[in-house]
ZADOMAR-631778 format. One record per residue (C-alpha): x negated, y negated, z. Coordinates in steps of 0.1 Angstrom, whole numbers, padded with zeros to 4 digits, always signed. Each point is the difference from the previous one (the first is absolute). Layout:
# residues N
XYZ/...
//
This chain:
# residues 277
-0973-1202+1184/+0000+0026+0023/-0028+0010+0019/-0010+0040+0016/-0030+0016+0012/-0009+0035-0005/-0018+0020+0032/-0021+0030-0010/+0021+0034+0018/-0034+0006+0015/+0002-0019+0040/+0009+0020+0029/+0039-0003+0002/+0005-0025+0028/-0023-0025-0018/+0023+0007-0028/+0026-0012+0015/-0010-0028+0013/-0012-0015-0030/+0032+0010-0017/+0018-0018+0027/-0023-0031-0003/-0001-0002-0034/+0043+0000+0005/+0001-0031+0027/-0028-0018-0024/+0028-0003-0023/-0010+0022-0031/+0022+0011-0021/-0010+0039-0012/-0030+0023+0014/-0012+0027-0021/-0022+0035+0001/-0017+0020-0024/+0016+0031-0009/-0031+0025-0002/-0005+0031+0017/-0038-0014+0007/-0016-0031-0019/-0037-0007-0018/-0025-0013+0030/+0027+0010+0027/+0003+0038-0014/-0022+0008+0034/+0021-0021+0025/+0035+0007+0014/+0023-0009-0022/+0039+0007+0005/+0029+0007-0025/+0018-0033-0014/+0036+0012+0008/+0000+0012+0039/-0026-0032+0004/+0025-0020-0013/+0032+0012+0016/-0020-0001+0035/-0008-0038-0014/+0038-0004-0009/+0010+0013+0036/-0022-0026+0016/+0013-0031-0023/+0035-0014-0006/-0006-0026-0030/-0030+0003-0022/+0002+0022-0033/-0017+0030-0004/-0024+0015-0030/-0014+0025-0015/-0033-0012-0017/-0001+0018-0022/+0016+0040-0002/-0016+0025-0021/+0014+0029-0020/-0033+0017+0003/+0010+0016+0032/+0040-0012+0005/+0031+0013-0023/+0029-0018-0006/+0023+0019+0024/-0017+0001+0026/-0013-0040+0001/+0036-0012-0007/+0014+0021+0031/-0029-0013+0021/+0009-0039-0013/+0039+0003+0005/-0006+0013+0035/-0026-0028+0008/+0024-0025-0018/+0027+0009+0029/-0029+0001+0024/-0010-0037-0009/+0037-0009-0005/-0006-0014-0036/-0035-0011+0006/-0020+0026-0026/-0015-0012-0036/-0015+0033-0013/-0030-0008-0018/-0012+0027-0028/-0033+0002-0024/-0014+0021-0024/-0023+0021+0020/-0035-0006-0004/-0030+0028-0007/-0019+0000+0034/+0009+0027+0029/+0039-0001+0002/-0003+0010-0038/-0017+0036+0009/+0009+0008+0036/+0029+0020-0012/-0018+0020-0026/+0011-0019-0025/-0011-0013-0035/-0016-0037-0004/+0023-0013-0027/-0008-0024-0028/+0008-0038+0008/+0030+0011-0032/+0011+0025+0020/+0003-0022+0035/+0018-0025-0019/+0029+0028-0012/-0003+0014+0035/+0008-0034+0015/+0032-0009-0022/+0013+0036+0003/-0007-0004+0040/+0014-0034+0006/+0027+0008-0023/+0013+0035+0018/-0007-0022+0037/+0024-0023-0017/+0028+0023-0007/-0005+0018+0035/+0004-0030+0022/+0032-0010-0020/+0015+0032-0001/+0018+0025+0026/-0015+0028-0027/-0026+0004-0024/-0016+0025-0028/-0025-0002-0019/-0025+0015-0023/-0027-0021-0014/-0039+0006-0012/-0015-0003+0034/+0034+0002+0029/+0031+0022-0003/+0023-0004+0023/+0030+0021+0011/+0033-0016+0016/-0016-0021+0026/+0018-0013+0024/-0006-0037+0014/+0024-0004+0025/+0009-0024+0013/-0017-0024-0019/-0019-0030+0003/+0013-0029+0024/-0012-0022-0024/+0019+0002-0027/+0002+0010-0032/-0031+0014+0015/-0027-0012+0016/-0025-0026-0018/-0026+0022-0026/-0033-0019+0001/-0023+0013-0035/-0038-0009-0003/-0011+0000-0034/-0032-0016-0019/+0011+0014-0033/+0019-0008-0026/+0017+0037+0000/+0002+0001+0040/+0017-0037-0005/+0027+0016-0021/+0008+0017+0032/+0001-0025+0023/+0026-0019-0028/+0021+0035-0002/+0003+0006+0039/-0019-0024+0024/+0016-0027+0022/-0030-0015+0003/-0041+0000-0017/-0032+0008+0020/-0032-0012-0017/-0035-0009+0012/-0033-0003-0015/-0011-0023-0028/+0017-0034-0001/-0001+0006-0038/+0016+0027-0003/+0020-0005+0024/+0012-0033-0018/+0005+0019-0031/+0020+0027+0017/+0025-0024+0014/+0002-0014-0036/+0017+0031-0008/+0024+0004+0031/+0009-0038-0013/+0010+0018-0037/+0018+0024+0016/+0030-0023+0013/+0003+0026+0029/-0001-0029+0033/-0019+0022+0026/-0022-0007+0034/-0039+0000-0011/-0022+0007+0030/-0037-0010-0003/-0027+0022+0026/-0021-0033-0004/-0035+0017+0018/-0009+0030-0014/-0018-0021-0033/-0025-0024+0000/+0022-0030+0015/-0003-0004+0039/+0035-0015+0012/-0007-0001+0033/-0034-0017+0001/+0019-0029+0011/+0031-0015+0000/-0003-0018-0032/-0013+0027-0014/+0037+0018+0009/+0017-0027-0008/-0015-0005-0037/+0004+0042-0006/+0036-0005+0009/+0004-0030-0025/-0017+0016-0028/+0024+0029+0001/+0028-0017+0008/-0002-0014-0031/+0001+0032-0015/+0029+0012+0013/-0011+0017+0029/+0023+0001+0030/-0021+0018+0025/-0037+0003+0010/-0017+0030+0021/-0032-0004+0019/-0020+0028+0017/-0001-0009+0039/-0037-0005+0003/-0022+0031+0019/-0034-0011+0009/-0014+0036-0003/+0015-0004-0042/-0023-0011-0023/+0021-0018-0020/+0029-0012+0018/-0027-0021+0029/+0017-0033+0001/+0009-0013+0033/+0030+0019+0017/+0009-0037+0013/+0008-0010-0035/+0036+0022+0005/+0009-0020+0024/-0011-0033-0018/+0021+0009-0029/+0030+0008+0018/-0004-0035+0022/-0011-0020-0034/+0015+0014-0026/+0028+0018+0007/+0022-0030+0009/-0002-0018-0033/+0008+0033-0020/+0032+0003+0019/
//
């Protein structure tokens, strides 16, 4: 299994780095940001857009991958986030996974002005999203018209360096946003409820459709990285499910949830690391 940390866009820049660059000699294999434009009990505190934070990250690194955690139609369009991932894709020479979601109800639903939709409506806005990012990043031009994006001979030039296009990463918890991630996504983003997600992976295995299923193992009930067993057994569990990679949330001890001790990165990558390889 593969193993990445997500770090909160929130840390003056040079700390930024720093970690990213740690987190890169430690051995991991992806680091991650949340796409927002501000975020629940951070809305207050700096907080920096996903895409210049990561190319500044991708400028600073040469090997680990890069991740959007997760990006949200409520405030992007498809043309204008698939240009923004095909230039970072040649900025990270191949290193970019572009991680996309539904789009929740809180503030990057209404800073624009516009409407909270119905969780129906976020599930048809997702496929029709994911779906038009799709075309774009395989496709020197692109039109379409569709119930929520029209779009009129764009140009994506010169394409992704990963090719046919860079890797599509779809969250889902449903079975209509699942559908999605079946129809377009190279690889599943789940969290939450062991349950559910149990039952969720059920269907991926109906599918037939072999894709990567990446697990962010702390934002539930379970605490991975209360101790190395602890880590170790999370990473089992879902490894038997399929799962091929894991995200944790670098610890912050100002978080409320996310207070484990920072030292257990560095535990992990010296203890468990190795024997995933």
């Amino acid at each position: 299994m593969r193993i990445g940390v997500l770090l909160l866009p929130t840390d003056p820049w040079p700390e930024s780095v720093a970690m990213a660059r740690r987190l890169e000699e430690l051995g991991y294999d992806h680091l991650w940001t949340y796409d927002h434009l501000s975020w629940r009990r951070y809305r207050d505190r700096p907080w920096h857009a996903a895409i210049p934070w990561l190319t500044g990250i991708a400028a600073a690194t040469s090997r680990i991958r890069l991740g959007t955690m997760v990006s949200s139609p409520n405030f992007r369009h498809p043309v204008t986030l698939a240009k923004e991932a095909m230039t970072l894709d040649h900025v990270s020479d191949g290193r970019l996974t572009l991680g996309i979601g539904a789009g929740g109800i809180g503030f990057d639903a209404t800073v624009l002005g516009g409407t909270v939709l119905t969780p129906g409506e976020r599930a048809r806005r997702l496929d029709e999203f994911v779906g038009t990012v799709d075309t774009l990043l395989r496709s020197p031009s692109t039109s379409h018209a569709g119930e929520f994006y029209t779009v009129d001979e764009a140009r994506m030039l010169p394409g992704c360096v990963q090719q046919p296009r860079l890797p599509l990463a779809v969250a889902a918890g449903g079975r209509k946003t699942l559908q999605t991630v079946i129809r377009y996504a190279d690889a599943w983003i789940t969290e939450g409820d062991p349950a559910a997600i149990r039952a969720n992976a059920a269907v991926l295995d109906e599918s037939g459709r072999a894709i990567d299923r990446i697990l962010l193992a702390d934002n539930g009930a379970e605490r991975p990285l209360a101790s190395v067993d602890a880590f170790t057994d999370v990473v089992g569990r879902y490894a038997e499910l399929g799962f091929t990679d894991l995200v944790f949330h670098h610890p912050r001890p100002d978080d409320p949830i996310w207070t484990d001790d920072p030292a257990m990165v560095e535990r992990i990558a010296t203890e468990v690391l190795p024997k995933l390889r």
